[in-house]
C-alpha atoms as a printed R data frame, in Angstrom:
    type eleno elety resid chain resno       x       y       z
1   ATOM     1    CA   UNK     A     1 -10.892  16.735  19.654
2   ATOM     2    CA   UNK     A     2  -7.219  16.276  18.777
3   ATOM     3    CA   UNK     A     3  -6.133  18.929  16.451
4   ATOM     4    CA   UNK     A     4  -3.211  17.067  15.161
5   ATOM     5    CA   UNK     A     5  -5.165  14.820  13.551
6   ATOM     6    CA   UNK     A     6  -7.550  17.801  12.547
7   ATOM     7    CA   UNK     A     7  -4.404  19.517  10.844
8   ATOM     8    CA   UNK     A     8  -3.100  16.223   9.289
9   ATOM     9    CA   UNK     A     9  -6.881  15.483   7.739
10  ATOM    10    CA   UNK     A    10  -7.274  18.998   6.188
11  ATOM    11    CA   UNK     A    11  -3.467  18.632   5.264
12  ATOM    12    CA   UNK     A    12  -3.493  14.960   3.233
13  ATOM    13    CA   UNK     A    13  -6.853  14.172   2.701
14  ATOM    14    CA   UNK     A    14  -8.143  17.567   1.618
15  ATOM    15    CA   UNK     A    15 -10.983  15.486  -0.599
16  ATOM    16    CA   UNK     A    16 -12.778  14.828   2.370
17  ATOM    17    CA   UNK     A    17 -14.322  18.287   2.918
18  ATOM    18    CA   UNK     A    18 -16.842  18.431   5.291
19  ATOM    19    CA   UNK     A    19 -15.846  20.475   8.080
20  ATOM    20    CA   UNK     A    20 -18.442  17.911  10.113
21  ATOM    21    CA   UNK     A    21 -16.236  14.672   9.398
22  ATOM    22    CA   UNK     A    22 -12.746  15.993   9.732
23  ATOM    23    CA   UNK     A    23 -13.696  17.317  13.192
24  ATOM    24    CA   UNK     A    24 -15.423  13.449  13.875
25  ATOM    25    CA   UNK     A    25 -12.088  12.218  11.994
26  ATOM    26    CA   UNK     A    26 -10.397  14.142  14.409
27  ATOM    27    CA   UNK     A    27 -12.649  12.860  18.009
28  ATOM    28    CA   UNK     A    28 -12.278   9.653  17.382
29  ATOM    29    CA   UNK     A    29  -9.194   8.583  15.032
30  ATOM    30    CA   UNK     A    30  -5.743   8.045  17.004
31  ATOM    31    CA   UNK     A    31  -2.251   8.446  15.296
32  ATOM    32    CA   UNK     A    32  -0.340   4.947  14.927
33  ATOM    33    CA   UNK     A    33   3.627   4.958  14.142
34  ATOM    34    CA   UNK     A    34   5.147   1.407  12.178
35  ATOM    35    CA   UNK     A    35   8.503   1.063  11.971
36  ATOM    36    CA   UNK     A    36   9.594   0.087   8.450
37  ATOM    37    CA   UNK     A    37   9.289  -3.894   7.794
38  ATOM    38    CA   UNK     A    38   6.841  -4.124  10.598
39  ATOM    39    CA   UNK     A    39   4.089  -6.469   9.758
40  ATOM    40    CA   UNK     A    40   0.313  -4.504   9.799
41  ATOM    41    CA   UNK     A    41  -1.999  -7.277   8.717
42  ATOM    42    CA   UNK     A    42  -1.664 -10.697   7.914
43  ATOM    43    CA   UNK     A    43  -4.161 -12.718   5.478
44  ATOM    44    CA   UNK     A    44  -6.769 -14.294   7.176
45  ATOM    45    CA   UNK     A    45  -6.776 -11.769  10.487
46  ATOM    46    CA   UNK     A    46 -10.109  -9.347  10.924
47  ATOM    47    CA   UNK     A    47  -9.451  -6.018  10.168
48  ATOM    48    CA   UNK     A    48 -10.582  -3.532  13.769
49  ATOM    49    CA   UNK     A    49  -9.332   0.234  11.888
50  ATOM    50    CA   UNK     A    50  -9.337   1.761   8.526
51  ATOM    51    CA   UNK     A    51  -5.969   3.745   8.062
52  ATOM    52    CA   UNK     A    52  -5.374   6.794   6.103
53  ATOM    53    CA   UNK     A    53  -1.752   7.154   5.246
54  ATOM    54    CA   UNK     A    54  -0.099  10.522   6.281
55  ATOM    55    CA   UNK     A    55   3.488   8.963   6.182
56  ATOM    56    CA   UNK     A    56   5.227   6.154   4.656
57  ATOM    57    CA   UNK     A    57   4.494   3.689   2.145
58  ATOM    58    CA   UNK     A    58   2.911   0.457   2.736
59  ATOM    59    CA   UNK     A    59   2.908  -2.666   0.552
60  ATOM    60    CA   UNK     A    60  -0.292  -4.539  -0.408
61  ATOM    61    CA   UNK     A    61   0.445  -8.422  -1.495
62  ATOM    62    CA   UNK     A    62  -1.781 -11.470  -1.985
63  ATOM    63    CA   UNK     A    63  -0.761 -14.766  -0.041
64  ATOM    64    CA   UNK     A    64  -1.717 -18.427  -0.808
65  ATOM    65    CA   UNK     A    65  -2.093 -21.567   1.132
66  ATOM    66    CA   UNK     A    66   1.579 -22.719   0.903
67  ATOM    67    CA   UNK     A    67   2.928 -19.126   1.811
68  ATOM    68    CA   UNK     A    68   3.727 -17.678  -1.932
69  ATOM    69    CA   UNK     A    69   3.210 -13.990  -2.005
70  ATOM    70    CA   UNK     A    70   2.717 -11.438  -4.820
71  ATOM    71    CA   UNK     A    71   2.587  -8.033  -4.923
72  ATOM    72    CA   UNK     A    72  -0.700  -6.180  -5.568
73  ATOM    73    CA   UNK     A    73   0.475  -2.449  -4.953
74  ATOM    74    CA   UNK     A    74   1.530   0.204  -2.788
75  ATOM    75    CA   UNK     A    75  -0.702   3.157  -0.679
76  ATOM    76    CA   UNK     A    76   0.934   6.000  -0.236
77  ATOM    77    CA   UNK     A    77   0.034   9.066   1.762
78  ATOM    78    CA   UNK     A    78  -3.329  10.634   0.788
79  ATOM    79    CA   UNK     A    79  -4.520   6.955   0.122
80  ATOM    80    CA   UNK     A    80  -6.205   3.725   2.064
81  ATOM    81    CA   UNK     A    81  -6.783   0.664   1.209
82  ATOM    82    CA   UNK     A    82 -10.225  -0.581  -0.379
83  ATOM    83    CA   UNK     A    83  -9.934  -4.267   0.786
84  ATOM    84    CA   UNK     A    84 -10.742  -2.529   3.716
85  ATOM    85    CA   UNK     A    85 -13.958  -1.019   3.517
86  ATOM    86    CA   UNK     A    86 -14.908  -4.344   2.069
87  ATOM    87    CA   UNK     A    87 -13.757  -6.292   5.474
88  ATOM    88    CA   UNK     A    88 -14.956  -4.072   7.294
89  ATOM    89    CA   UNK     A    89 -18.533  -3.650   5.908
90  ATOM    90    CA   UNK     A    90 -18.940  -7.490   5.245
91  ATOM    91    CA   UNK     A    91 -17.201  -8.149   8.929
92  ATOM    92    CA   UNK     A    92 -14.771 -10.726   6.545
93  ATOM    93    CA   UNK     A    93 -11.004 -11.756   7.265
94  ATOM    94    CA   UNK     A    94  -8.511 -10.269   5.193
95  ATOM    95    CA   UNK     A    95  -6.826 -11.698   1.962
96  ATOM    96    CA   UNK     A    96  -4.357  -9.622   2.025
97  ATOM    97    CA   UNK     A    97  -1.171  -8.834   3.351
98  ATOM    98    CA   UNK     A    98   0.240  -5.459   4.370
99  ATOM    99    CA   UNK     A    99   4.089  -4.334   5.757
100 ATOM   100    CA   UNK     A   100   5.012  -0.979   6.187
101 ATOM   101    CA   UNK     A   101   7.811  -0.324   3.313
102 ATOM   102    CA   UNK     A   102   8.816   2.223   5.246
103 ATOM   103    CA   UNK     A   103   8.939   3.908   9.176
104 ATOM   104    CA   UNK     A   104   4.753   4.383   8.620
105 ATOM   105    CA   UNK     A   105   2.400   7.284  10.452
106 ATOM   106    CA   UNK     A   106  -1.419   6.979   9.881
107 ATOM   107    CA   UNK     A   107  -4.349   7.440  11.378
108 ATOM   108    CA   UNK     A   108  -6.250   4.623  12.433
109 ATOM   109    CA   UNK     A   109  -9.846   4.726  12.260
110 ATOM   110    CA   UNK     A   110 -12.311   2.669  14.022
111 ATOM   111    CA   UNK     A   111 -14.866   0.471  11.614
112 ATOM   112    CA   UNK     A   112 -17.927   0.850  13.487
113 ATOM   113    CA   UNK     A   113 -17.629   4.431  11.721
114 ATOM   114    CA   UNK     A   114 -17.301   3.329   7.657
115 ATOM   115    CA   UNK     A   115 -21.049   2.550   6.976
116 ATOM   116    CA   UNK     A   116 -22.344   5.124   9.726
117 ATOM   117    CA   UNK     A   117 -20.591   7.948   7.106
118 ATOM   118    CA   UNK     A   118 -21.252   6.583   3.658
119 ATOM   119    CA   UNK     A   119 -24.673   7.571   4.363
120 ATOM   120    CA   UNK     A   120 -24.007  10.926   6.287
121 ATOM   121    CA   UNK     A   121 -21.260  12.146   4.225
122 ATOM   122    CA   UNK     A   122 -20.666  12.794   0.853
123 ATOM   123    CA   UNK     A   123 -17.387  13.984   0.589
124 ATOM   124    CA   UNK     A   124 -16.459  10.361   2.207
125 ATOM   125    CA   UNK     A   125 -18.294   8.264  -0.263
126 ATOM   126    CA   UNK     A   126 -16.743   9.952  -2.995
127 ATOM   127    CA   UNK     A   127 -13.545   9.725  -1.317
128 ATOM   128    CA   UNK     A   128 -14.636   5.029  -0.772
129 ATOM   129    CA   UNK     A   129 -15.938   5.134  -4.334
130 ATOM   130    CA   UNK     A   130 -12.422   7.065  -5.737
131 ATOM   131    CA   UNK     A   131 -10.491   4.492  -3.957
132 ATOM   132    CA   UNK     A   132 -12.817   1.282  -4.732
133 ATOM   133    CA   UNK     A   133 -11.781   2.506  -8.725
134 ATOM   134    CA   UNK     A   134  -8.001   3.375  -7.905
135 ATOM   135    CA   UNK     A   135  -7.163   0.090  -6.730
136 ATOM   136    CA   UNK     A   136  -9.203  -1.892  -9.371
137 ATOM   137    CA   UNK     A   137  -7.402   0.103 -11.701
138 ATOM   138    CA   UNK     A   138  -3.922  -1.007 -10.167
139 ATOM   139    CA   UNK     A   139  -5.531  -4.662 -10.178
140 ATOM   140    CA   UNK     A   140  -6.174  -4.670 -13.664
141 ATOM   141    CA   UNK     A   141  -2.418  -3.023 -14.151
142 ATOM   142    CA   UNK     A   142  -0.927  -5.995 -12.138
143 ATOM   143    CA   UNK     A   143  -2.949  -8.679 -14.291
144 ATOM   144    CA   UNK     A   144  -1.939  -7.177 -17.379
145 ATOM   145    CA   UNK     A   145   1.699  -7.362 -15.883
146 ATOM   146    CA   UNK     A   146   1.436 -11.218 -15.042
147 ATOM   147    CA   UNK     A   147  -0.319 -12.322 -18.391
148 ATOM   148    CA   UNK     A   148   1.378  -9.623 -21.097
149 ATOM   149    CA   UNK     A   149   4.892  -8.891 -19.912
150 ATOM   150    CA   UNK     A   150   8.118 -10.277 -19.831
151 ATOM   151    CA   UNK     A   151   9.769 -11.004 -16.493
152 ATOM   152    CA   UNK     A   152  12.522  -8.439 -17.287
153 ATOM   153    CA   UNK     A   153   9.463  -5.934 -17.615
154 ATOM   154    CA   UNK     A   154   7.661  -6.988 -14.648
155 ATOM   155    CA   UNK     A   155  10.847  -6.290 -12.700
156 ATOM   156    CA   UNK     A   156  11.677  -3.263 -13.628
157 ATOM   157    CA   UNK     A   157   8.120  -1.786 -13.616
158 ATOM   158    CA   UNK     A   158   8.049  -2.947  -9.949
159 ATOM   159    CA   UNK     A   159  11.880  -1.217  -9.108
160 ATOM   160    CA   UNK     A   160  10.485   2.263 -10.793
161 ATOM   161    CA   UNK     A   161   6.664   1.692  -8.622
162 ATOM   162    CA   UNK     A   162   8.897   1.222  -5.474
163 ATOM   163    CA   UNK     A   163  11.020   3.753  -6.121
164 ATOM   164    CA   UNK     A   164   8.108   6.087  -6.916
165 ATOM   165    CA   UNK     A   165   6.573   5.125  -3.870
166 ATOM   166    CA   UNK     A   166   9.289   5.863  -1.637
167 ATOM   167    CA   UNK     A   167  10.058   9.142  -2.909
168 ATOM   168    CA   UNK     A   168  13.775   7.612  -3.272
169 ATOM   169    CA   UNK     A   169  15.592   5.878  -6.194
170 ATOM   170    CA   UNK     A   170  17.946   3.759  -4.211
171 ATOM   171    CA   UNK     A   171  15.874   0.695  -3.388
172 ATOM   172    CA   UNK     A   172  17.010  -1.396  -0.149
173 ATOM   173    CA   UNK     A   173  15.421  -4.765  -0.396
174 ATOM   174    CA   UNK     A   174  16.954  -8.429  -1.037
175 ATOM   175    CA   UNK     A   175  16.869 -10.318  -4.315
176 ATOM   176    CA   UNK     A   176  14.730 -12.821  -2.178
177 ATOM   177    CA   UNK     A   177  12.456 -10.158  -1.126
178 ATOM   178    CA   UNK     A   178  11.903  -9.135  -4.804
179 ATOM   179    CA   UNK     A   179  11.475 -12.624  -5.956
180 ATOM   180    CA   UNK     A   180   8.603 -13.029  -2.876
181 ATOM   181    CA   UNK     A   181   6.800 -10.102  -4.270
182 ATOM   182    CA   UNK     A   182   6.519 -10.923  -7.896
183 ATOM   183    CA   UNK     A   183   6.038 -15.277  -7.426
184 ATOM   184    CA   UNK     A   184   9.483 -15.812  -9.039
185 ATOM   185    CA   UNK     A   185  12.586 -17.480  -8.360
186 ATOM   186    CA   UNK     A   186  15.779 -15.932  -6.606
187 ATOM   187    CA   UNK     A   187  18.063 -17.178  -9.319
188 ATOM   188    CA   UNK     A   188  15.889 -15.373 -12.202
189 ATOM   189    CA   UNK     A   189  15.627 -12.171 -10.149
190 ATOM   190    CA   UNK     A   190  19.534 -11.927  -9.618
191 ATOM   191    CA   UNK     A   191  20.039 -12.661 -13.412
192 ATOM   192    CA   UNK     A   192  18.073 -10.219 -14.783
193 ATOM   193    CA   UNK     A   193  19.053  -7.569 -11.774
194 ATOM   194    CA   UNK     A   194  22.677  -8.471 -13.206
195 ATOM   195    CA   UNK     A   195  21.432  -7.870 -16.931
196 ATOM   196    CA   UNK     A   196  19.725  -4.361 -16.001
197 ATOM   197    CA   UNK     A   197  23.116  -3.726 -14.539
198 ATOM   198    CA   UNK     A   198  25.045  -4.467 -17.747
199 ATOM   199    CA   UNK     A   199  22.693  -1.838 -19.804
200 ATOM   200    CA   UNK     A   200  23.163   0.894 -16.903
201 ATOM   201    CA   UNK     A   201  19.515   0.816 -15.989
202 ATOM   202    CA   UNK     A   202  20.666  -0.448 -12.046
203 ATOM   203    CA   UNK     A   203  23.402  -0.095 -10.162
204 ATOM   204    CA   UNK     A   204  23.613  -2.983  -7.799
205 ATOM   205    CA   UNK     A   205  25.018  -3.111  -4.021
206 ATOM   206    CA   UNK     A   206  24.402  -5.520  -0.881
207 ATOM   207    CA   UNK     A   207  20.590  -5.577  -0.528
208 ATOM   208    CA   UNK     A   208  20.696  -1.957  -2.446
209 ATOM   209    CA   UNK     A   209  19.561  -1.347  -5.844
210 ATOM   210    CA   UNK     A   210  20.177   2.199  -7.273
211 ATOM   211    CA   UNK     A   211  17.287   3.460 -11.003
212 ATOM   212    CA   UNK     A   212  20.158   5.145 -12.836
């Protein structure tokens, strides 16, 4: 048993409480390190581990045929990712995209273990049901985003979520990067960054955007 990962389990996750499954957490889960940028999962690839987040941020996004991305939402530490049980469960490719925000730490579960514990656990399907209605909930926040707000709102809702997310309010990312994550152009991203600026919501440096 590795008692790192026993220590890190009872540390971040403390909602799954059965002494049982973080000591199975801890036999056979390994720690994985990303480096920030660092691709985890493309669209279309089968997901082999389910991650719990000890470190880091990673960002969810959707991805269509001809490559246009938009953001879904981020996991944080404490959190996973539902799409995953799903994948995993259903043995389906993913249709989503993930990239470590930020340098990463998790630890990586095997699948053959998510349906074995749903039925021997209870702590851990209250801990797949709580994320199944987190994530819907952020779903239903990024819908409302796309079909009720303003592209000036969208953007800075998604600056303070980042910055939230990171822990940090200096944001480094690209204009371009921005405009990948919520289906817009460059030029309209970089206009409205410029506005924000004017009304001393932003303060804007090479690929560095500071929440005043």
């Amino acid at each position: 048993m590795n008692q790192e990962i026993l220590h890190l389990v009872r540390k971040h996750y403390p909602q799954i409480a059965e002494k049982a499954l973080q000591e199975e957490i801890a036999e056979v889960g390994h720690i994985r390190t990303h480096k920030g940028g660092e691709v985890l999962m493309e669209a279309g690839s089968y997901i082999k581990i389910m991650p719990l987040i000890i470190e880091g941020t990673i960002k969810v996004s959707r991805e269509d045929e001809e490559g246009n991305e938009l953001f879904l939402y981020f996991l944080r530490p404490g959190e996973t990712c539902s799409m995953t049980f799903t994948c995993c469960m259903m043995n389906k490719k993913s249709e989503i995209r993930t990239v470590a925000e930020e340098d990463t730490v998790m630890i990586a579960i095997p699948i053959r273990y998510m349906d074995e514990w749903m039925s021997r656990y209870q702590s851990w399907k209250n801990f797949v049901m709580l994320t199944y209605d987190n994530r819907l909930l952020e779903m239903v926040k990024t819908i409302d985003s796309i079909a009720f707000k303003k592209m000036d709102e969208r953007l800075l809702e998604y600056l303070e979520e980042k910055a939230e997310a990171t822990g940090d309010s200096v944001i480094n990312t690209t204009h371009q990067q921005i405009a990948f994550d919520l289906n817009a152009s460059r030029e309209a991203v970089s206009r409205l960054l410029k506005q924000l600026e004017k009304e001393d919501v932003v303060e804007l440096g090479r690929n560095r955007i500071k929440l005043m």
